[in-house]
N, C-alpha and C positions, 0 to 999 in steps of 0.2 A: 772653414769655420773661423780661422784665425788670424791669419796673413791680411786677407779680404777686409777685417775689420776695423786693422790697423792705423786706418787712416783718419777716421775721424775720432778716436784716442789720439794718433801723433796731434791733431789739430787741438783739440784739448789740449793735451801739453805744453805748445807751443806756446799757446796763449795765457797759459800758467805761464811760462817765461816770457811776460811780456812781449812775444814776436808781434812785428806787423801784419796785418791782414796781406799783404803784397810776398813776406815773408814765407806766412804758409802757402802760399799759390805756387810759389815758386819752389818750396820742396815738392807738389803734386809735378811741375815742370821739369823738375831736373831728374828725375824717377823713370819719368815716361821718356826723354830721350834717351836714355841708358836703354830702356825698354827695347823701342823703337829699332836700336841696331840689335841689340843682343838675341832676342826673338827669333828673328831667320838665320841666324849665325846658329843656334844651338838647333834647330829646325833642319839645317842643309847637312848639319855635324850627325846630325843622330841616320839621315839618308844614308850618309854615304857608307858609317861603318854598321858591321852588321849585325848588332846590338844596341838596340832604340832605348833596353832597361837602363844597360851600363852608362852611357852616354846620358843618361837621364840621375842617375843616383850619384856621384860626386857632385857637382856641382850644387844639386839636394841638401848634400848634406853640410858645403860648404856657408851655404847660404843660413841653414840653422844656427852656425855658430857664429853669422855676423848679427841676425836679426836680433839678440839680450841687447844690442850697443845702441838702438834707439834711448832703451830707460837709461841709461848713462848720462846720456845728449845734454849740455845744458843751454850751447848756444845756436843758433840758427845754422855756423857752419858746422855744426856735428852733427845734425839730424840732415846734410844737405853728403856729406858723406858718407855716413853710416846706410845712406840710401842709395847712393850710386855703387856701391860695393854690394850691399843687399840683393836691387834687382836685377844687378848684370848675373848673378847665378841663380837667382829663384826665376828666372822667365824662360829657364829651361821645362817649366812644367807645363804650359798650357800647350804649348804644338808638339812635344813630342807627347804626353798623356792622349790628347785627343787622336794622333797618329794609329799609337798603343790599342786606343778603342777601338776605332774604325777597323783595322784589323786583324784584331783578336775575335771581336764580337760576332756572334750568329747569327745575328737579327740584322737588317739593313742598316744602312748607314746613318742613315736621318734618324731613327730609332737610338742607334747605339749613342750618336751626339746629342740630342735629348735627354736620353740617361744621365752618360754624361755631367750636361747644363744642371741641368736639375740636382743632383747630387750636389755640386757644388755649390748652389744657391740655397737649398735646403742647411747646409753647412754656415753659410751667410747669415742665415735668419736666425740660425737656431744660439751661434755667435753672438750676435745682438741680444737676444734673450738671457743668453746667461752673463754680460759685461752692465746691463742696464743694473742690476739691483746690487751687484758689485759695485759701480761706481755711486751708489747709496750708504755704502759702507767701510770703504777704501779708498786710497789716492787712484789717479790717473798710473801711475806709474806702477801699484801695486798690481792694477788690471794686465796692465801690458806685461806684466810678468806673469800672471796666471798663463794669460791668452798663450804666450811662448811655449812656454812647456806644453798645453797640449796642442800647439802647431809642430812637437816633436814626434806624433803621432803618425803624422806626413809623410816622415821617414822611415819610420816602421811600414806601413803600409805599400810602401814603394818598393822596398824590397818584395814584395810578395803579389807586384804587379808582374801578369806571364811576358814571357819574352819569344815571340812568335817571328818568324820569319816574314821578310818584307822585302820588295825589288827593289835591292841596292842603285844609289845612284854611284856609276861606274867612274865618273870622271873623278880626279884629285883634284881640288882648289885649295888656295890660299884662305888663310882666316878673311881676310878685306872680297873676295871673291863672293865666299859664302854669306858674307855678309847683304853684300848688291844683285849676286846673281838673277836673283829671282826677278828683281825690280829692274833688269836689262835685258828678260826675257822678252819682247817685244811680240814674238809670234802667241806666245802662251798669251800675254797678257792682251790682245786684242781678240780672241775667241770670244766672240758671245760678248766681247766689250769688257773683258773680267775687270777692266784697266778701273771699270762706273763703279764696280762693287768695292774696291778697293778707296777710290776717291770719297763716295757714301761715308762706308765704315770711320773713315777720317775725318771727319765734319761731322758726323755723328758725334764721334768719342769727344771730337774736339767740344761740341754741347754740352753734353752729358758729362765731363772733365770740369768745366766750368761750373756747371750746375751745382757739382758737388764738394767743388773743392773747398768751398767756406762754407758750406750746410751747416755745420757744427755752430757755430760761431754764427751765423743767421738766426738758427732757430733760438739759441740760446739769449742773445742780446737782443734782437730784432723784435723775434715771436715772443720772446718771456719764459719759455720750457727751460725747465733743468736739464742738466746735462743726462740724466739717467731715462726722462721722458724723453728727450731728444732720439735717445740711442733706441727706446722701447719703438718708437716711430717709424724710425728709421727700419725696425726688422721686417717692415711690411711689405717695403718691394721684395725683398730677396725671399719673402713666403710666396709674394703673388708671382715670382717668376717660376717655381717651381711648376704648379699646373701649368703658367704659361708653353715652359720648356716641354712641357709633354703635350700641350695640346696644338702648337704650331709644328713641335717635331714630327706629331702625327701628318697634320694637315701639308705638310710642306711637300710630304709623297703625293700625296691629292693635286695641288698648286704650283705653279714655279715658284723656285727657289729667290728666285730674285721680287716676286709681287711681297712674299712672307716678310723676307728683308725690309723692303720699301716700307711698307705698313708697320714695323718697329721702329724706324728711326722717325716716321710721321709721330706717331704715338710717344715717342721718347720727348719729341717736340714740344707736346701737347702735354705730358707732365711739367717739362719746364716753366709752362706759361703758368698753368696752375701753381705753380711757388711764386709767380709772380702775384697772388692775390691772395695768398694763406696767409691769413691774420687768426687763426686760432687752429685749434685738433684737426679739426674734421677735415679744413682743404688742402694742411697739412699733409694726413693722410692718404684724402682721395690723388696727390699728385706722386706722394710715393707708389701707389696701387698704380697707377695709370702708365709709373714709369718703367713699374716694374715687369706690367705685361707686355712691352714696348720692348724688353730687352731682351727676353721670350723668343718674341717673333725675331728682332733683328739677328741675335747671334745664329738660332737653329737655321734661318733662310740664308746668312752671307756663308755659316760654314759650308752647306749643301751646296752653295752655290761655287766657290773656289773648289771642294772637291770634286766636283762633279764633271770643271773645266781646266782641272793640271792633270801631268803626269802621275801617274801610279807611281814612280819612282822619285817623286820629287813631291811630293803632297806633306808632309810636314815640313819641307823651306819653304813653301807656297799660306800654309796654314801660319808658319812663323809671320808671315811677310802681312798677314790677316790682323796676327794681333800687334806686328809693327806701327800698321797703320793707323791701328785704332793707338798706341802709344804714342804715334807720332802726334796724334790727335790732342791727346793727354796732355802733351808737351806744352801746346800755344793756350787750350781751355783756361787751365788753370793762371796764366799769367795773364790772358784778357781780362778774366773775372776779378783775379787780384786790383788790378786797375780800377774797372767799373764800379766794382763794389765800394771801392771809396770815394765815388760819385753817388752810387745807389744801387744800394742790392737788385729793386726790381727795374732797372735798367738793366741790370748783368745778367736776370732772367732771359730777359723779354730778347737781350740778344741774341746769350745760348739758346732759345727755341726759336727762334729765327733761323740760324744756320744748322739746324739738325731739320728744319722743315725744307730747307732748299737741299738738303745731303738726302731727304728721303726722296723728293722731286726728280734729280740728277740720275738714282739708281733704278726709278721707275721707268724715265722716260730713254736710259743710254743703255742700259742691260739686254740683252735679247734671253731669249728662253732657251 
């Protein structure tokens, strides 16, 4: 609900302190490559030892007490540290959580990741809802202090996630091992072409990265929305990914994993373009909806689809190595669009959906089933 939300607050802020448009892109930039390695590193960590909870909850909780030092932040290089320190410990949640799921849960596995998706999109929306009338009535900074306290929720809740037994990965690596391993797996990573879902997922995010990383600051100067309208708008992908999440999670047992995928990052494509021609609410809207069920499909098909082609014992460094990618993604998004956008926003669309429509293309036609 919280963390998720963050971002276009920090972009708000930033631009209360006079930062450059190139400025914010490049904090989405420097976030995602921190991302990018830290992901499979705490993904191979949580494998090997035989506690996915414990391995998951410090770092947790380290991460709570860096995330107040955004509202601190006054210059570019504070919000540019305060965030490399941030998500080198909070990106321990998405591969070992989803791990957690997969193997706790009674229901199938596409099912339990659906759940999942969903939950935490539901959190997304409901985020947005409550910072929109807020930021009506309080500073930027005030929000991101609410928002904080109850992303301390997080860690309550964590604690009281089960700790289920899982097939340790037996070997001992170095921190730089765990890090790469997965990505010099060569046998794993040509099964079925996993190598095309992995490349997808990164051309994707890298779209979707871009798309979003000046949203804030578009709609607001661009479109004419207030910043609390903006935020209200903005809660509509993360409603429309909810039934997304549950209705490709379903379909995805029906489908291959890799068609579901393909057909989200088409779709992810296909919202982008639509921001390329929102000049009021409505198209606004229809390209957050559009994007939102777009994310739906891709995340519940690319997850299905790496677990279904690693190891049992190696499926959270595998799943890390998933949302590496899409962070590695994040990395270049946000610093093209930084650039274009100071040529013209809807050239930095039209671009971002352009390489999220050739990343859907690539995982359709190089994936096997």
């Amino acid at each position: 609900m919280t963390v998720m939300n963050y971002d276009m607050l920090l972009q708000f802020r930033m631009r209360e302190l006079s930062s450059s448009l190139f400025s914010i892109g490049l904090l989405s930039t420097i976030t995602s490559a921190v991302g990018s390695f830290s992901s499979p590193f705490w993904g191979a960590l949580s494998d090997e030892f035989k506690s996915r909870k414990k391995t998951l909850l410090l770092p947790l909780i380290i991460a709570s007490f860096i995330l107040p030092f955004y509202s601190l932040s006054l210059k570019p290089y504070h919000f540019f540290l305060v965030g490399i320190i941030f998500t080198f410990f909070s990106s321990v949640f998405e591969p070992i959580c989803t791990a957690i799921m997969i193997e706790s849960s009674h229901t199938k596995a596409n099912i339990a990741v659906s759940i999942l998706n969903a939950a935490s999109s539901l959190g997304m929306g409901l985020g947005r809802i409550i910072i929109s009338p807020l930021l009506n009535v309080i500073s930027v900074v005030w929000t991101m202090n609410i928002m904080y306290f109850i992303s301390l929720l997080v860690v309550f809740f964590s604690f009281l996630a089960p700790d289920v037994e899982h097939k340790r990965y037996e070997i001992v690596r170095t921190n730089l091992q765990r890090i790469f391993s997965a990505l010099t797996s060569k046998r794993i990573l040509k099964k079925n072409n996993l190598w095309a879902m992995y490349l997808g997922s990164f051309l994707r995010q890298l779209g979707i990265g871009g798309t979003f990383a000046l949203i804030g600051v578009y709609l607001t100067e661009t479109v004419g929305l207030s910043k609390a309208q903006s935020v209200l708008l903005a809660s509509s992908n993360p409603f429309m990914q909810v039934p997304s999440h549950i209705f490709f999670g379903w379909l995805v047992g029906k489908f291959s994993a890799k068609t579901i995928a393909a057909s989200g990052m088409f779709l992810s494509g296909l919202g982008a373009m639509l921001f390329s021609v929102s000049g009021d609410y409505l198209m606004v809207f229809l390209a957050y909806v559009i994007s939102g069920l777009g994310f739906g499909a891709f995340i519940n098909g690319a997850t299905n689809f790496v677990s279904q082609n690693v190891p049992e014992n190696r499926r959270a460094e595998f799943l890390g190595l998933l949302t590496s990618a899409r962070s590695f993604g994040s990395l270049f998004g946000p610093l093209i669009a930084g650039l274009l956008s100071e040529i013209s926003f809807v050239l930095m669309f039209v671009v971002m959906a352009l390489i999220m429509l050739f990343g859907s293309l690539l995982t359709a036609v190089y994936c096997q089933r």
